[in-house]
N, C-alpha and C positions, 0 to 999 in steps of 0.2 A: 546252373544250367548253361548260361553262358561259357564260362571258362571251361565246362566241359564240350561246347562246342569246339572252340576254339584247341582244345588239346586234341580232339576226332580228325581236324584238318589239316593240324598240323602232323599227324601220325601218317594221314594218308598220303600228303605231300612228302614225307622222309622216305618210307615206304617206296613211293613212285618212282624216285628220280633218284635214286645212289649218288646223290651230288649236294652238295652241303646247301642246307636249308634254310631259309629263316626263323627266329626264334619266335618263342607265341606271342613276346612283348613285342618285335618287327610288324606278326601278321595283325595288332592292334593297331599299330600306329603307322604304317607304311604298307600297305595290304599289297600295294601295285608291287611292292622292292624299289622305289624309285632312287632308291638309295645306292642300289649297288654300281651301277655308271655313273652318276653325277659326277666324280671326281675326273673319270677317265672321258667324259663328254666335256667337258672344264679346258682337259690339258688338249685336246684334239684338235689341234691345228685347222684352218678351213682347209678346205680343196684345193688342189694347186689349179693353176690354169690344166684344163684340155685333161682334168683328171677324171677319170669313169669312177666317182666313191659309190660304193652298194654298199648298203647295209641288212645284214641278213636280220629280221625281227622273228623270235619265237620263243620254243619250250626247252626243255633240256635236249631236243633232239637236235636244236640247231646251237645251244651251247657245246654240248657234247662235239661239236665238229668242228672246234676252235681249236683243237690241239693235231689238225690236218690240214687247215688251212694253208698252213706255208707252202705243202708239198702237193695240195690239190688244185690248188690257186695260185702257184709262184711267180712275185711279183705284183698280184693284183691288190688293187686298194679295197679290200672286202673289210667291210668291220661287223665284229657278229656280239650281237646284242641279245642274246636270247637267255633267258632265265629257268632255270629247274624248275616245274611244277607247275607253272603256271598256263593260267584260262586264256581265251581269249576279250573278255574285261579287262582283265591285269592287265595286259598288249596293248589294250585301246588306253587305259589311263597313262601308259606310260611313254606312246605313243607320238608325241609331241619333241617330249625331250630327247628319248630315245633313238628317234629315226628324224623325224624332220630340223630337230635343232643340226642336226651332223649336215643339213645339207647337201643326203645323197643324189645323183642321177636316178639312182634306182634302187627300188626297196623289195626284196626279197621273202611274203611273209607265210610263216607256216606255224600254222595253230590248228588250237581245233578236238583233237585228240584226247586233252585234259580235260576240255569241256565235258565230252561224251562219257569219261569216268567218273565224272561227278566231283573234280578235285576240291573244288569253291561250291558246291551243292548243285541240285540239279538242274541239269539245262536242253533245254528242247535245239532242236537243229535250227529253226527260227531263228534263237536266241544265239545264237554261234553265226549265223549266215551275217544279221543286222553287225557283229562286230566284226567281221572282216569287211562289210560292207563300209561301213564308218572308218574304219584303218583306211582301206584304198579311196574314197572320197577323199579324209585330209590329206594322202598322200598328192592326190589330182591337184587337189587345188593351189596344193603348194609345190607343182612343178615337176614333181616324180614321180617315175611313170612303174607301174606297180607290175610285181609278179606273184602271183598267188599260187600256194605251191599245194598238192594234192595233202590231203592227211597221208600219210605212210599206212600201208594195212597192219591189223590187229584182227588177231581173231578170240585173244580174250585178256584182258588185262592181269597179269599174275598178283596186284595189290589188290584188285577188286573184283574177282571171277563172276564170270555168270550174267554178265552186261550184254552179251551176244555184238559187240560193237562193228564188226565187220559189217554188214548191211547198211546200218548208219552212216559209216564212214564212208562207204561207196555212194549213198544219196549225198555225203554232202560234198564230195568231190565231184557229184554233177553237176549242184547246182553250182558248184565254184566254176568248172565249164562254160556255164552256159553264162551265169555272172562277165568274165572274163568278156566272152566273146560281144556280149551286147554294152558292154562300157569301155574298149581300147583297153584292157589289161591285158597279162600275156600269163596263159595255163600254164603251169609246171606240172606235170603227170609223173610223181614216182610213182605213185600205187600200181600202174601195169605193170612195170618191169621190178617190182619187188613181194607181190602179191603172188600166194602159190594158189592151188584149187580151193581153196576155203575161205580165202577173203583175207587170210593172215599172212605172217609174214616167211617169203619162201626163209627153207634151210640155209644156216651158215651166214645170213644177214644179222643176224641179230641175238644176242645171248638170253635175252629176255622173250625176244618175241614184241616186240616192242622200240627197245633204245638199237639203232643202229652200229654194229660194231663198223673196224675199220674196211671189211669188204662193204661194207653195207654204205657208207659214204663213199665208196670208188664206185659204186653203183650212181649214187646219187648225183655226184660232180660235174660229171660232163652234160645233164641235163641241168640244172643249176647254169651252168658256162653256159650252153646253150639258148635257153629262157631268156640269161642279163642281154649277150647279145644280141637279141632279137629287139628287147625292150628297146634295149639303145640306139637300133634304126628304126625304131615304129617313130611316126610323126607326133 
């Protein structure tokens, strides 16, 4: 029963995220991936003086946005640390090494989404809200000042239909609102300007319905640019 757990999530995470996976002996023994940065968190220079470093933390929606970066961000110290598939647990265990070892000014984080699919088994909004709550605390305490970014709309998951996620997603992008505004974070809103009448995702954003193609981050970027610099003159 086990190992056929273990083959169920690992099916639905390959499925999810058209992006190279962990194997079912990885999702044993290293569930967060904490493996896949440590090398490239090792060689990572510190900061320079007077350097703005952000690091984008999440799912494969902010992996998927690393091979635009150069031309979205040109010039900028962004480093994007997001992983395929993954909840927001994963996020939080990895959370340490991932974002706070680097050191950034400002930590970028968007999750959320895999929760409400059920990637890692089920999970209440609750249970999603407390680990982005926990992400932005260890971010506060250790100096960086946090931007917490909308789930992107879905109005059905193509690996897992029938979730009705659109509503969900719109409650917890309230409560990430209202979160923000009563602890000094700073809201990132894609879901309005990417949201059609249905809670999903408008035409031409996205192939899936879901992972954002390359209009679908030219949508996103300038709110992203936006957000860091606000972050960076809030006190």
């Amino acid at each position: 029963m086990k190992t056929l757990c273990f083959a169920a999530l690992l099916t639905v995470l390959v499925s999810a995220e058209n992006q190279a996976q962990p194997t079912d002996q990885q999702l044993r023994t290293d569930w967060a991936n904490l493996a896949k940065f440590r090398d490239a968190n090792a060689n990572l220079a510190p900061p320079a003086r007077n350097e703005n470093r952000v690091v984008f933390m999440g799912n494969s929606i902010t992996e998927g946005w690393q091979k635009y970066f150069a031309t979205m961000f040109p010039g900028k110290p962004y480093i994007n640390r997001g992983i395929g598939g993954q909840t927001t647990p994963q996020m939080l265990v990895r959370f340490r090494q991932d974002v706070i070892a680097l050191k950034p000014k400002v930590v970028v984080i968007l999750g959320g989404t895999n929760d409400i699919a059920g990637n890692t088994g089920p999970s209440t909004l609750e249970m999603i809200e407390d680990n982005l709550a926990s992400m932005a605390e260890l971010a506060r305490s250790n100096g960086i000042k946090v931007v917490l970014s909308s789930v992107l709309p879905v109005y059905d998951y193509p690996w897992k239909p029938g979730l009705e996620p659109a509503p969900k997603i719109i409650a917890l992008n309230k409560w990430m609102k209202d979160y923000a505004g009563q602890h000094g974070a700073i809201y990132l809103d894609y879901h309005s300007a990417m949201a059609d009448a249905r809670g999903g995702m408008r035409e031409g954003l996205a192939s899936d319905g879901v992972h954002p193609n390359e209009g679908g981050y030219r949508v996103m970027a300038p709110f992203a640019q936006q957000a860091i610099e606000k972050a960076l003159r809030a006190k």
